[in-house]
N, CA, C and O of each residue as an XYZ file, in Angstrom:
896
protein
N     113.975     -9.879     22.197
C     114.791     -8.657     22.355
C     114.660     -7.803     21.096
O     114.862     -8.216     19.954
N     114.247     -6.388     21.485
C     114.033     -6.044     19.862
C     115.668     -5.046     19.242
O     116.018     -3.977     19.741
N     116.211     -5.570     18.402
C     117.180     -5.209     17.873
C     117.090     -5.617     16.939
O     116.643     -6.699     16.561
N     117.649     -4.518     16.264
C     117.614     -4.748     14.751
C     119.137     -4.458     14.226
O     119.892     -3.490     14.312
N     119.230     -5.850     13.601
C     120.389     -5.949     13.030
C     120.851     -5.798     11.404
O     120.045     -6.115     10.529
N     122.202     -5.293     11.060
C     122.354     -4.857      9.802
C     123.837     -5.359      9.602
O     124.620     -5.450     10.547
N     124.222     -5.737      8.060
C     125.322     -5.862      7.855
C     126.156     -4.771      8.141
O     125.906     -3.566      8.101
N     127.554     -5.590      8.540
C     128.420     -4.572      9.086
C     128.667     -3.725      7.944
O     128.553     -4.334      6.880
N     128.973     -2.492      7.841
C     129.733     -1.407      7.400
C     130.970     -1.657      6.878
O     131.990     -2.026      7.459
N     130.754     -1.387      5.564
C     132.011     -0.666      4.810
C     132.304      0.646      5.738
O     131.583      1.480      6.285
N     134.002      0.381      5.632
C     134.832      1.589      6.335
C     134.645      1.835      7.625
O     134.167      0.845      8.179
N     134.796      2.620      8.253
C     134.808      2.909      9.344
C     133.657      3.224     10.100
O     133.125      4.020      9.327
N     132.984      3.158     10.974
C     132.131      3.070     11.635
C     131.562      4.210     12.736
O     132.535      4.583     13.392
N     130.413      4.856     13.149
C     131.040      6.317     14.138
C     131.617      5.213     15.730
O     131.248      4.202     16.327
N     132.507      6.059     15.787
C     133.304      6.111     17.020
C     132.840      5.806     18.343
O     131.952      6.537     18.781
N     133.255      4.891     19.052
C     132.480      4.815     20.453
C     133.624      4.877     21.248
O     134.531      4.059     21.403
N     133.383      6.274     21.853
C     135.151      6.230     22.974
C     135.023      5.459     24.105
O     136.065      5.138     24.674
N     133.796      5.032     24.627
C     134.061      4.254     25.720
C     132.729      3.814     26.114
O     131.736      4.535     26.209
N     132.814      2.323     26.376
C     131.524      1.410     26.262
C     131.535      1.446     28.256
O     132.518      1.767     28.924
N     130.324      1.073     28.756
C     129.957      1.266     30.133
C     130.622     -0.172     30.675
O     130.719     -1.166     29.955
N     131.033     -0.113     31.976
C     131.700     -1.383     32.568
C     130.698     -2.953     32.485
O     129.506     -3.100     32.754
N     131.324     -3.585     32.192
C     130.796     -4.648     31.887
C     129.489     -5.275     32.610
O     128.815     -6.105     32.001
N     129.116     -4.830     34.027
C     127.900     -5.141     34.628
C     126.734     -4.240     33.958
O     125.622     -4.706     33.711
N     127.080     -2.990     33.709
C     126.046     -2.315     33.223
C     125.741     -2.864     31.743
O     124.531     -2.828     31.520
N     126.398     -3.296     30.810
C     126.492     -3.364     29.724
C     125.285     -4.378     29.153
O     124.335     -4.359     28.370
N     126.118     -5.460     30.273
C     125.592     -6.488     30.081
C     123.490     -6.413     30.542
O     122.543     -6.685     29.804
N     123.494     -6.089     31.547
C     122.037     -5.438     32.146
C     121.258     -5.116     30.890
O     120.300     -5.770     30.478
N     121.949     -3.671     30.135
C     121.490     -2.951     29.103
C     121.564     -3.740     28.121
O     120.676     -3.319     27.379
N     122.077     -4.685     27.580
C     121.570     -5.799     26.579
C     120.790     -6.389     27.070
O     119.871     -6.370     26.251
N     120.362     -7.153     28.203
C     119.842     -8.221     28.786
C     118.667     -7.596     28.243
O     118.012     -8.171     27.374
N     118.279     -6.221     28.782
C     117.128     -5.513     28.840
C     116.681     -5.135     27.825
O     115.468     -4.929     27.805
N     117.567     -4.867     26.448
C     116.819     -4.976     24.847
C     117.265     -3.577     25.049
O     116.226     -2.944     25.234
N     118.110     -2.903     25.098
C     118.660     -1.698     25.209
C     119.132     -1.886     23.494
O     119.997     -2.674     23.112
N     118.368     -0.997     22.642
C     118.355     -1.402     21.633
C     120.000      0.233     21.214
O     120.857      0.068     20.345
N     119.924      1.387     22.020
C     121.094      2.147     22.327
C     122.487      1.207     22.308
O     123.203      0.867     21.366
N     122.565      0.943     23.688
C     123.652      0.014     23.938
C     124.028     -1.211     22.732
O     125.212     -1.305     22.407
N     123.370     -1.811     22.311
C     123.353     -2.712     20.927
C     124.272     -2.222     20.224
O     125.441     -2.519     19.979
N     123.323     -1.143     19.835
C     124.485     -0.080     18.372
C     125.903      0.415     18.955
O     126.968      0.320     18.345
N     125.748      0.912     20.127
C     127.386      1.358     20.565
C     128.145     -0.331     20.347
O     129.147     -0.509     19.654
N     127.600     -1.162     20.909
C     128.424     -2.550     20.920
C     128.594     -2.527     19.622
O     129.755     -2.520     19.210
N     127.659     -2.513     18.817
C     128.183     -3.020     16.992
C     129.014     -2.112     16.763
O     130.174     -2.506     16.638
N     128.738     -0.466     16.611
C     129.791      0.198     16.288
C     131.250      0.073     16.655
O     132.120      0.167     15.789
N     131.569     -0.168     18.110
C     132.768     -0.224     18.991
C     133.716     -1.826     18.230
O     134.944     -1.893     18.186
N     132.841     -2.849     17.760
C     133.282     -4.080     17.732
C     133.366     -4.499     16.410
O     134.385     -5.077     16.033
N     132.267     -4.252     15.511
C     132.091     -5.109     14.200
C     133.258     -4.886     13.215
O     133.376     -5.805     12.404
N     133.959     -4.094     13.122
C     134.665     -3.812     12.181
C     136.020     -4.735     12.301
O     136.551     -5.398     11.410
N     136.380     -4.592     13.540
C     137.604     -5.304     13.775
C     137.271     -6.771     14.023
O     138.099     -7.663     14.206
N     135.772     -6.914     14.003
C     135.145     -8.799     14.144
C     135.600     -9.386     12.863
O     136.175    -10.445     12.610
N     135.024     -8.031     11.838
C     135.168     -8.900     10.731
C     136.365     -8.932      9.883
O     136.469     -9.567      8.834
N     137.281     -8.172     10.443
C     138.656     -8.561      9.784
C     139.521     -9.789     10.782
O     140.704    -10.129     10.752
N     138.684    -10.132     11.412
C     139.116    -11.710     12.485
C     138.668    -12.536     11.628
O     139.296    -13.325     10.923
N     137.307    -12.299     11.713
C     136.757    -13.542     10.676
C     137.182    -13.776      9.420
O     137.259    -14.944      9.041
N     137.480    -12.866      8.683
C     137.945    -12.797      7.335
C     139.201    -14.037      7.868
O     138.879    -15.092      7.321
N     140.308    -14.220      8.609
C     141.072    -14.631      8.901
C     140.483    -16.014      8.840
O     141.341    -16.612      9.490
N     139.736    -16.788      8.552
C     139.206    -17.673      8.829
C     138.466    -18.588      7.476
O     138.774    -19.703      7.055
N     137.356    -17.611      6.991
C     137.287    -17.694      6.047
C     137.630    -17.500      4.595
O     138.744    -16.990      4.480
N     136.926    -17.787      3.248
C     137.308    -17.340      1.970
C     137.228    -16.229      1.278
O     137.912    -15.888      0.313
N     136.440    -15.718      1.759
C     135.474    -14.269      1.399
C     135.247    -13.134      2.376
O     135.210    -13.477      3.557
N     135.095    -11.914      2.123
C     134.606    -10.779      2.665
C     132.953    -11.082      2.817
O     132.329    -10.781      3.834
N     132.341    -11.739      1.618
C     130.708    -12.114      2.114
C     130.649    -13.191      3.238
O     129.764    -13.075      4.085
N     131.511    -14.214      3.306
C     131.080    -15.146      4.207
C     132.103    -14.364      5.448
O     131.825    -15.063      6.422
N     132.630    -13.819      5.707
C     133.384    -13.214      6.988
C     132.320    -12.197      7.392
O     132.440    -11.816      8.557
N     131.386    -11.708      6.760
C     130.263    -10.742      7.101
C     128.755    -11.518      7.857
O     128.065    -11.214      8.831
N     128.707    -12.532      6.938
C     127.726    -13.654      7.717
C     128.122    -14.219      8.666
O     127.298    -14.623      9.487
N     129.423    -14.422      8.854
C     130.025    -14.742     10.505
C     129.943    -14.283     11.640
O     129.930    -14.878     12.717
N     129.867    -12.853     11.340
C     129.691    -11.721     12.440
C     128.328    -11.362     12.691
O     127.894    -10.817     13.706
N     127.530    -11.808     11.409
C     126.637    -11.571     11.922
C     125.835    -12.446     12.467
O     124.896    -12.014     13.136
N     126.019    -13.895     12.306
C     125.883    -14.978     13.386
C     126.354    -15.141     14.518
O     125.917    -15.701     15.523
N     127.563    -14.452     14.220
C     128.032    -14.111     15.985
C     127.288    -13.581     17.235
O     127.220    -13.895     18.423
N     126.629    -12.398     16.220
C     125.725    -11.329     17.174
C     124.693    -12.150     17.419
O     124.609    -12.407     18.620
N     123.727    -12.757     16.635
C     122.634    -13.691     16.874
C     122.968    -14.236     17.930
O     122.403    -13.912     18.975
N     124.008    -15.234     17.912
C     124.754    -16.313     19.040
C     124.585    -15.095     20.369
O     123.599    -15.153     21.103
N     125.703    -13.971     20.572
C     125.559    -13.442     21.589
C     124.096    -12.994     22.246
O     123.707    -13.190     23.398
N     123.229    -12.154     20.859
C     121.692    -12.393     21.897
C     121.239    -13.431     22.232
O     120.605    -13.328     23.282
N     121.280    -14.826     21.648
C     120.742    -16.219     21.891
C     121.467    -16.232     23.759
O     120.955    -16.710     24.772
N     122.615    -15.604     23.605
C     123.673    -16.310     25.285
C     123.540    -15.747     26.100
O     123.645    -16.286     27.202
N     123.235    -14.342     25.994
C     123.242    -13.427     27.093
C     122.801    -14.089     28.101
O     123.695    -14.381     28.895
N     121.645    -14.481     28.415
C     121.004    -14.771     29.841
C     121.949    -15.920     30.003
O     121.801    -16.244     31.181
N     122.947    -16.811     29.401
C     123.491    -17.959     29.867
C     125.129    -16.748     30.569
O     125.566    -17.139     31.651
N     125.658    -15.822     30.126
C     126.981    -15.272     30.273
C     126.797    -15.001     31.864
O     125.754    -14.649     32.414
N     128.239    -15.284     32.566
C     128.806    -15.986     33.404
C     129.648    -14.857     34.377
O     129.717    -14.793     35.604
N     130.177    -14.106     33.457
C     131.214    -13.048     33.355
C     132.399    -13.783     33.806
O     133.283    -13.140     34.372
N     132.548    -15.136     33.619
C     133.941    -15.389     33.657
C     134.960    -15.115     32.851
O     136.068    -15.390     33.310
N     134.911    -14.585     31.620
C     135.664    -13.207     31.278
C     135.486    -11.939     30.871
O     135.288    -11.455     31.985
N     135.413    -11.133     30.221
C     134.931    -10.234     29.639
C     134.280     -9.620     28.762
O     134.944     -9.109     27.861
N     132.753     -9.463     28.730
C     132.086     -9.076     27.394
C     133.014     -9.537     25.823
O     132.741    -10.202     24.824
N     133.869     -8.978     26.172
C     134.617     -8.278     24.574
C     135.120    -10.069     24.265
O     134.932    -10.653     23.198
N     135.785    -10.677     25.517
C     136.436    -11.472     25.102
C     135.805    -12.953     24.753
O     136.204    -13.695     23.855
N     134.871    -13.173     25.548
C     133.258    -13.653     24.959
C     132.902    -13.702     24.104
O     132.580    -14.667     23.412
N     132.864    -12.346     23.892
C     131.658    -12.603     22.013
C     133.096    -12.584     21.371
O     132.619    -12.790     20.255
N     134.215    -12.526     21.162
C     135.123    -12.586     20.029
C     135.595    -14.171     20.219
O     135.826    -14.793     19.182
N     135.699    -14.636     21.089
C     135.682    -16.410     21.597
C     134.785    -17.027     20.449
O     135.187    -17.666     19.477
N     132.860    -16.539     20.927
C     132.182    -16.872     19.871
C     132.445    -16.926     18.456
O     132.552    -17.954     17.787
N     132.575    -15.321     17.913
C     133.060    -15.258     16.634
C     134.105    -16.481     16.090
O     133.750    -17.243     15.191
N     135.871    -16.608     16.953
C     136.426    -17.546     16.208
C     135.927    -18.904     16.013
O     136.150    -19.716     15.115
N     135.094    -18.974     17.211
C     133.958    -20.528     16.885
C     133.423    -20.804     15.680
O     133.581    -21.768     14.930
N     132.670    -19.682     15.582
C     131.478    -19.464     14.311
C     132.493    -19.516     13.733
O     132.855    -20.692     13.778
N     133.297    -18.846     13.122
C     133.893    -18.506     11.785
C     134.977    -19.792     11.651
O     135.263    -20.093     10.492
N     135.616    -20.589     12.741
C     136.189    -22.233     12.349
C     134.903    -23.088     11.635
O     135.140    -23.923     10.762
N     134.065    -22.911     11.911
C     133.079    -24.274     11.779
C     132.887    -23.759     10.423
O     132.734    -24.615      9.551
N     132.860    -22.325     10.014
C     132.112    -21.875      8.681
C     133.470    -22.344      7.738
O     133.324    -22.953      6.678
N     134.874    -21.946      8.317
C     135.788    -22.587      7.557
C     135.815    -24.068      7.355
O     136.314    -24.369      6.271
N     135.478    -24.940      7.981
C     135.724    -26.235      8.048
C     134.465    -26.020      7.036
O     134.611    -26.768      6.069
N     133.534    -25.411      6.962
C     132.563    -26.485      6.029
C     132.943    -25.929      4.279
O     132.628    -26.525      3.248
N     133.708    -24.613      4.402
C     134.217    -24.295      3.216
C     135.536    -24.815      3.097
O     136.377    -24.074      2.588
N     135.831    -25.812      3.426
C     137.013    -27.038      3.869
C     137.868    -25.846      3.249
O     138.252    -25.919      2.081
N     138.190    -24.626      4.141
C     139.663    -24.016      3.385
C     140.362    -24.326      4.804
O     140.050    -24.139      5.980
N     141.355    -24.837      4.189
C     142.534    -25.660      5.314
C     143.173    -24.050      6.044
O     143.762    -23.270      5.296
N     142.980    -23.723      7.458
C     143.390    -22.871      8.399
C     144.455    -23.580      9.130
O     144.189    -24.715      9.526
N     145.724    -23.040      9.392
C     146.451    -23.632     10.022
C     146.050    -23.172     11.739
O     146.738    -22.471     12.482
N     144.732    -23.818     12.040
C     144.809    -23.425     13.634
C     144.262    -25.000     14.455
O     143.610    -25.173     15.485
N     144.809    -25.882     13.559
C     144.579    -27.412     14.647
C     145.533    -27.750     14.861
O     145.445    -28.977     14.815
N     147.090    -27.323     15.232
C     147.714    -27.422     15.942
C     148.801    -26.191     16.632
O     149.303    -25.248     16.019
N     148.970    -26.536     18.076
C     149.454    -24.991     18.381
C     151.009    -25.244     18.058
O     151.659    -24.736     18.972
N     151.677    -25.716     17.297
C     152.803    -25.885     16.927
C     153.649    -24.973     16.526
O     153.458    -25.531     15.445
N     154.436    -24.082     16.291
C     154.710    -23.037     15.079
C     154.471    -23.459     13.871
O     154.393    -24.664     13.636
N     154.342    -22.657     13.057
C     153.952    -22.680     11.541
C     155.353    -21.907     11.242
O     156.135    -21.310     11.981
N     155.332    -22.216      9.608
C     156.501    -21.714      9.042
C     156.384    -19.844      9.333
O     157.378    -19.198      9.002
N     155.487    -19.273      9.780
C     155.337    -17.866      9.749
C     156.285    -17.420     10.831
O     156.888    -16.365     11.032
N     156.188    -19.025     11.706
C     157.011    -18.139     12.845
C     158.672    -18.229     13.322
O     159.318    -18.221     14.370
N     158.966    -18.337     11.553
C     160.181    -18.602     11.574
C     161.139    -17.462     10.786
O     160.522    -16.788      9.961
N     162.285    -17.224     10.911
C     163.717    -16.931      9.631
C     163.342    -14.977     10.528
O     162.667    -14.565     11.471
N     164.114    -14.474      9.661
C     163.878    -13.180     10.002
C     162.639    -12.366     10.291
O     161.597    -12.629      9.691
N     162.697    -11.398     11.172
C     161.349    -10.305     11.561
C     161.488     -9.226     10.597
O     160.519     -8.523     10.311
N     162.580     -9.060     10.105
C     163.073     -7.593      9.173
C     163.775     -8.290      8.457
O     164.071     -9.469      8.650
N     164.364     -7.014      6.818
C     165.459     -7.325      6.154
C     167.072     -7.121      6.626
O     167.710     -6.069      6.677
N     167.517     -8.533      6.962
C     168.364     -8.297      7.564
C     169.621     -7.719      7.188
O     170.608     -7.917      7.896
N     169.705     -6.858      5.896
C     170.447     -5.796      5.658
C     170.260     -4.786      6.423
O     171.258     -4.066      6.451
N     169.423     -4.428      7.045
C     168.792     -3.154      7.768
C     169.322     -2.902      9.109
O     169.446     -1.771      9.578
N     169.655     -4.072      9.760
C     170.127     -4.030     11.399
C     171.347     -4.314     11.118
O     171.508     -4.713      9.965
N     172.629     -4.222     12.020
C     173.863     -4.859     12.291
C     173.430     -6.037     13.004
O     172.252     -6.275     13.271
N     174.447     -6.791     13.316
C     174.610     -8.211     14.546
C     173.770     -9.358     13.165
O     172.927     -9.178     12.286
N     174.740    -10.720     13.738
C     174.298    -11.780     13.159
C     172.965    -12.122     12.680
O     172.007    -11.686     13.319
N     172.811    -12.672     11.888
C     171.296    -12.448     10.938
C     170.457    -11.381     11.460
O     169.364    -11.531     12.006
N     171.065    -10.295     11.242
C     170.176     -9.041     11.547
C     169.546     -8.906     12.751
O     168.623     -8.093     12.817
N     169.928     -9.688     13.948
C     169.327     -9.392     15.298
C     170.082     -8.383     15.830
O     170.098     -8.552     17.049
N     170.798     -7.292     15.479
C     171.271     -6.121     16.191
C     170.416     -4.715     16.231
O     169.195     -4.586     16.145
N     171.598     -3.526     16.414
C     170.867     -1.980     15.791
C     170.525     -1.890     14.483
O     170.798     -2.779     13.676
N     169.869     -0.750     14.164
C     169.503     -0.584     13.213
C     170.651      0.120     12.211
O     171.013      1.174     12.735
N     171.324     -0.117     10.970
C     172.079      0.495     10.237
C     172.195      1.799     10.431
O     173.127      2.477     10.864
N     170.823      2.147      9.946
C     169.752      3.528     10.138
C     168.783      4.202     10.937
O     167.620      3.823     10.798
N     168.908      4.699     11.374
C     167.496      4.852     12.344
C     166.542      5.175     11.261
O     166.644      6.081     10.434
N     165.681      4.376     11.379
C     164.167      4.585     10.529
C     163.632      6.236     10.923
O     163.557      6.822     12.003
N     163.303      6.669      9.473
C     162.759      8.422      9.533
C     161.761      8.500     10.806
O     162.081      7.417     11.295
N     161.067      8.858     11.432
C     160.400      9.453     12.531
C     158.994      9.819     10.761
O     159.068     10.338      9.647
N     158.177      9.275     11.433
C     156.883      9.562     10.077
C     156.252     11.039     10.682
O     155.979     11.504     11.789
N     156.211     11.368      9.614
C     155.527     12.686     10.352
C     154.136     13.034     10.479
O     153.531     12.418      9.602
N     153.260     13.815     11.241
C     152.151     14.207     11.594
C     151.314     12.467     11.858
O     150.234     11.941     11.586
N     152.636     12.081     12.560
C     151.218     10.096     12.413
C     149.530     10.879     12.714
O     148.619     10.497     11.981
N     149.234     11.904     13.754
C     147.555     11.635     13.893
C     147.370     12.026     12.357
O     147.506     10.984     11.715
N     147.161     12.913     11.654
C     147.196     13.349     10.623
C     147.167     12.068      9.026
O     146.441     12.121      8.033
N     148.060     11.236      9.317
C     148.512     10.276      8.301
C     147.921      9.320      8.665
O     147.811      8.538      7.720
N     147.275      8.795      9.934
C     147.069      7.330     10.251
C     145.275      7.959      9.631
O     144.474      7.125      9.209
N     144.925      9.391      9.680
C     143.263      9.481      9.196
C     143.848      9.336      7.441
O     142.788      9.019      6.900
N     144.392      9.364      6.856
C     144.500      9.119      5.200
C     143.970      8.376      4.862
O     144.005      7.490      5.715
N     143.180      7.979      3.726
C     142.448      6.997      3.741
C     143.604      6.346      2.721
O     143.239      5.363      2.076
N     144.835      6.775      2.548
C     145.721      5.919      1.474
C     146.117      4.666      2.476
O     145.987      3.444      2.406
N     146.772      5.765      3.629
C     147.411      4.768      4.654
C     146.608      3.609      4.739
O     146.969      2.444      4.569
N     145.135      4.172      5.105
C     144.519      2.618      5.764
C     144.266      1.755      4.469
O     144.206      0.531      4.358
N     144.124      2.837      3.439
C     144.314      0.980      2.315
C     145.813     -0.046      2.624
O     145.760     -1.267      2.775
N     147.000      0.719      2.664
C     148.108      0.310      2.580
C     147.745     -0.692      3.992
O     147.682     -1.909      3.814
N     147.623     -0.389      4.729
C     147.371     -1.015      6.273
C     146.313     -1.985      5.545
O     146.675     -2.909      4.817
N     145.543     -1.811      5.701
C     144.327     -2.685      4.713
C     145.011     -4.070      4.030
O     144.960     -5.223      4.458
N     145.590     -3.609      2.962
C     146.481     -4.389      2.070
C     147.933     -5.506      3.002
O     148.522     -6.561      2.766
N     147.940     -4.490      4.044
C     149.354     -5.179      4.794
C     148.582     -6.661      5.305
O     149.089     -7.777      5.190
N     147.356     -6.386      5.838
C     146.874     -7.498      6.887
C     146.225     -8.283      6.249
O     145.903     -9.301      6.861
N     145.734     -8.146      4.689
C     145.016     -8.921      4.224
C     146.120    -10.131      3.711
O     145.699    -11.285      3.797
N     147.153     -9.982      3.316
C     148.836    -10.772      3.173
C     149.704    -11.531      3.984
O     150.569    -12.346      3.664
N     149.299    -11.095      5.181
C     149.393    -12.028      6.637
C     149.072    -13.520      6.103
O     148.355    -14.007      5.230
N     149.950    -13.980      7.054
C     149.028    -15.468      7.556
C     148.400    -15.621      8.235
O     148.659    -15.088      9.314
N     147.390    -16.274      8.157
C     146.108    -16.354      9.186
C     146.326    -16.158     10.311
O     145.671    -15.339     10.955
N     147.466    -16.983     10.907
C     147.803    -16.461     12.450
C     148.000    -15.151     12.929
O     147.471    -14.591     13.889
N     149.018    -14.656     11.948
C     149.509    -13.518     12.159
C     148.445    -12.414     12.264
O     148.245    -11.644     13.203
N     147.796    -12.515     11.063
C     146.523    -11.653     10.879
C     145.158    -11.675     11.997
O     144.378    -10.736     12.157
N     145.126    -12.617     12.500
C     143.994    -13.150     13.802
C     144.939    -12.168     14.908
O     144.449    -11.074     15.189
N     145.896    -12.433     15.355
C     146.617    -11.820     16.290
C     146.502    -10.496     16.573
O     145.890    -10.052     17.545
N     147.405     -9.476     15.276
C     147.498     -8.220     15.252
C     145.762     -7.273     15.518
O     145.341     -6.262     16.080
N     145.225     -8.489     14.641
C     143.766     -7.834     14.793
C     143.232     -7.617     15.681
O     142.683     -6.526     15.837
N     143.195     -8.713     16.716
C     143.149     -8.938     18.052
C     143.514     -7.663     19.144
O     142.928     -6.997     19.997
N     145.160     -7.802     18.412
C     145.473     -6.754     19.631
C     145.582     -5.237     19.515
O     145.454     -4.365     20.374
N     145.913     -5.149     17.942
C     145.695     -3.369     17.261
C     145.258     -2.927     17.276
O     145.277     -1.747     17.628
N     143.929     -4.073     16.591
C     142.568     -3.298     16.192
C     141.309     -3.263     17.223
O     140.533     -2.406     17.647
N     141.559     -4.869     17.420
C     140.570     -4.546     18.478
C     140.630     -4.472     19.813
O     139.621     -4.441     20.517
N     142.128     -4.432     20.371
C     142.913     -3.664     21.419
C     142.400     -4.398     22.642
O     142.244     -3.790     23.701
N     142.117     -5.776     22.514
C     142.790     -7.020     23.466
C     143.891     -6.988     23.915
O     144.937     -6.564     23.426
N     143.608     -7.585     25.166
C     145.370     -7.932     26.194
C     146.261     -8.784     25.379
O     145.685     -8.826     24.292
N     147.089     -9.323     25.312
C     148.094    -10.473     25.426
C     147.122    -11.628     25.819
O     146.660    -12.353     24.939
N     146.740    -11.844     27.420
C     146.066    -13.100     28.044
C     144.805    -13.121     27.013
O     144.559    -14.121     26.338
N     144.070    -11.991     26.953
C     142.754    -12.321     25.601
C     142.690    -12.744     24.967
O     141.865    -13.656     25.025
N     143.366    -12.590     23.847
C     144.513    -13.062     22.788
C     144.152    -14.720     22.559
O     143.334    -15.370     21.908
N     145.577    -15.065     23.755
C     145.992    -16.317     24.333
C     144.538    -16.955     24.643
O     144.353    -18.046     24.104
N     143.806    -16.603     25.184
C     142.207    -17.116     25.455
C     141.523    -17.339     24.074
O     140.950    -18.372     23.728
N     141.622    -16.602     23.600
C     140.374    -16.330     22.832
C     140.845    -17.094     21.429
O     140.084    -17.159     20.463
N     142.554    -17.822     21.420
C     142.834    -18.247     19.676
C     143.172    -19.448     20.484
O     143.118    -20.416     19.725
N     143.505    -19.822     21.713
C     143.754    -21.108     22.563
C     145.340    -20.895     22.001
O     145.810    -21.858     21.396
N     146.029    -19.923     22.130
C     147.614    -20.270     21.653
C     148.477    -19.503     23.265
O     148.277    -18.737     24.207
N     149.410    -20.330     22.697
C     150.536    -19.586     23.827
C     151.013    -18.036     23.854
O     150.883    -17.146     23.014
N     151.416    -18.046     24.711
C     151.926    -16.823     25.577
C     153.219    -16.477     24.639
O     153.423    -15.297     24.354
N     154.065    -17.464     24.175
C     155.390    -16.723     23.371
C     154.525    -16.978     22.050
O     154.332    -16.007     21.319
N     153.973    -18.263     21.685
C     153.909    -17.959     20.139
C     152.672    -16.420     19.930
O     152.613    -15.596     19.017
N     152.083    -16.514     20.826
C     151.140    -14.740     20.780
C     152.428    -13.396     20.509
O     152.373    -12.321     19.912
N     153.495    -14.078     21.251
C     154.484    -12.768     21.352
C     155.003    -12.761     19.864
O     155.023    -11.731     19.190
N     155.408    -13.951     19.422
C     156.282    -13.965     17.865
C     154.920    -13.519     16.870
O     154.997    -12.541     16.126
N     153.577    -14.434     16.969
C     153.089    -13.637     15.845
C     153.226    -12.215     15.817
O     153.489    -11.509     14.843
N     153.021    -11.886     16.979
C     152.160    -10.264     17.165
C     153.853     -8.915     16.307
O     153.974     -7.837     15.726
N     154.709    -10.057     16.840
C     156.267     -9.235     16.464
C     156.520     -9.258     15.100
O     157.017     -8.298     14.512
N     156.167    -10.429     14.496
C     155.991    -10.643     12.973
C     155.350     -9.692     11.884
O     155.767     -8.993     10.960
N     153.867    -10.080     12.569
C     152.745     -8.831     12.145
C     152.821     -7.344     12.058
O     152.499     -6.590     11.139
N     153.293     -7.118     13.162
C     153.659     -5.792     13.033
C     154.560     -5.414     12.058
O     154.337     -4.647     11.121
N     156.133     -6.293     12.461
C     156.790     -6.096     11.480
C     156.486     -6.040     10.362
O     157.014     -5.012      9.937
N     155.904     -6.549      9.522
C     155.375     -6.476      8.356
C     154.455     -5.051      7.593
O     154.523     -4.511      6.488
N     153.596     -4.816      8.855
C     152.852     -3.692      8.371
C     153.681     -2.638      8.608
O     153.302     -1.678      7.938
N     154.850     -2.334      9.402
C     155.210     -1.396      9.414
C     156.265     -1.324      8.298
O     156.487     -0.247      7.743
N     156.976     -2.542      7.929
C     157.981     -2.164      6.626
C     156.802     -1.644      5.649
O     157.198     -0.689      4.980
N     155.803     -1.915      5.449
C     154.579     -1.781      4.153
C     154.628     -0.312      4.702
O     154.792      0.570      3.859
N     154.519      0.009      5.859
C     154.117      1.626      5.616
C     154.806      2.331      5.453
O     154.362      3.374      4.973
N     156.530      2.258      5.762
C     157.813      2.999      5.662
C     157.689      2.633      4.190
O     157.517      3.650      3.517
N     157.719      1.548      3.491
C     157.569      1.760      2.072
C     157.200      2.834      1.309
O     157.727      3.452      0.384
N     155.788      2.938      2.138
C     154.665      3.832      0.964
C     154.817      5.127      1.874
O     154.448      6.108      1.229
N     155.088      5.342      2.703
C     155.653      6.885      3.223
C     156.870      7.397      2.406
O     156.900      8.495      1.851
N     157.833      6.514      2.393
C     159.192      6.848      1.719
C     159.211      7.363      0.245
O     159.973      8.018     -0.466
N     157.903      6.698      0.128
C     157.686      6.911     -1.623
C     157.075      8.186     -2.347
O     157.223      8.850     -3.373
N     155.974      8.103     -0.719
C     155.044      9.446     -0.960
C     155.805     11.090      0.032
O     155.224     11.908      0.745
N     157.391     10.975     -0.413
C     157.702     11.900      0.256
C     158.073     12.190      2.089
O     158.381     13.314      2.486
């Protein structure tokens, strides 16, 4: 298949608003659609490798993950099944690749048992902030309304701050949000693709967020 592959990209990547339904897609890889390739890398790699990062020690070895991933996916194509979905497939692969690369950089991942972890415990917020018993009520305050979000979410401050929020996660948490924010997986995908449940998917994903969004009311509040 002739494709030519390159480390993923620093920053952001050009834009792919919408990849062709999964029979065609798949065809146009099969076929060395060396077009279709690049929309797939562009549309996917960025948010692969902040999964993988979740996994591994490094930004270099979370980059060699993804890009063994892609290898793996041209190696599979003619074996894929479509018993689920392109997207959810090769990101299946990826957490494969990138466990085995953790296990051999023996950094201990809390993902061999689906148990809760301490992440998924004690408060979602500061519970000064809400009324009702340990802060499960309204909000004291209604949080400011951020202004111009399309405008602020292109800042490149924000996305460090965002940047910075997810790199502070716990692995779970951070595999999750990525999952579903960034790279805008279902819930069931999710649940497929990390082998975890249906509520603990719901508490990370409630956690995660929470987190990045106190980080951004922070640095909004600060910057006016």
């Amino acid at each position: 298949m002739p494709v030519i592959f390159s480390r993923p990209r620093k920053g952001y990547a050009r834009v792919v608003t919408e990849l062709p339904p999964d029979d065609e897609l798949v065809a146009a890889l099969r076929a060395g659609d060396g077009a279709a390739f690049a929309d797939v890398l562009d549309a996917w790699s960025s948010s692969m490798l902040r999964l993988a990062r979740s996994f591994v020690s490094t930004h270099a070895t979370a980059e060699e993950v993804v890009q063994d991933t892609w290898l793996a996916v041209v190696q599979g194509l003619g074996a894929f099944e479509g018993r689920s979905s392109v997207k959810t497939w090769v990101y299946r692969i990826l957490v494969n690749t990138a466990k085995k690369r953790g296990a051999r950089e023996k950094r201990s991942v809390p993902w061999t048992s689906l148990l809760p972890g301490d992440e998924d415990h004690g408060p979602t917020v500061d519970p000064g902030l809400v009324r009702g018993p340990g802060g499960a009520g309204q909000w004291r305050e209604v949080p400011e309304a951020w202004a111009s979000p399309e405008k602020t979410a292109l800042a490149l401050e924000v996305r460090e701050v965002i940047t910075g929020a997810l790199a502070e996660l716990p692995a779970r948490q951070r595999a999750v949000i990525s999952l579903r924010d960034v790279a805008d997986h279902t819930a069931e995908e999710v649940c497929e693709i990390l082998q975890i449940t249906a509520a603990n998917q719901r508490v990370l994903l409630h956690r995660a967020r929470a987190v990045v969004r106190e980080r951004l009311a922070g640095y909004l509040g600060a910057a006016g």
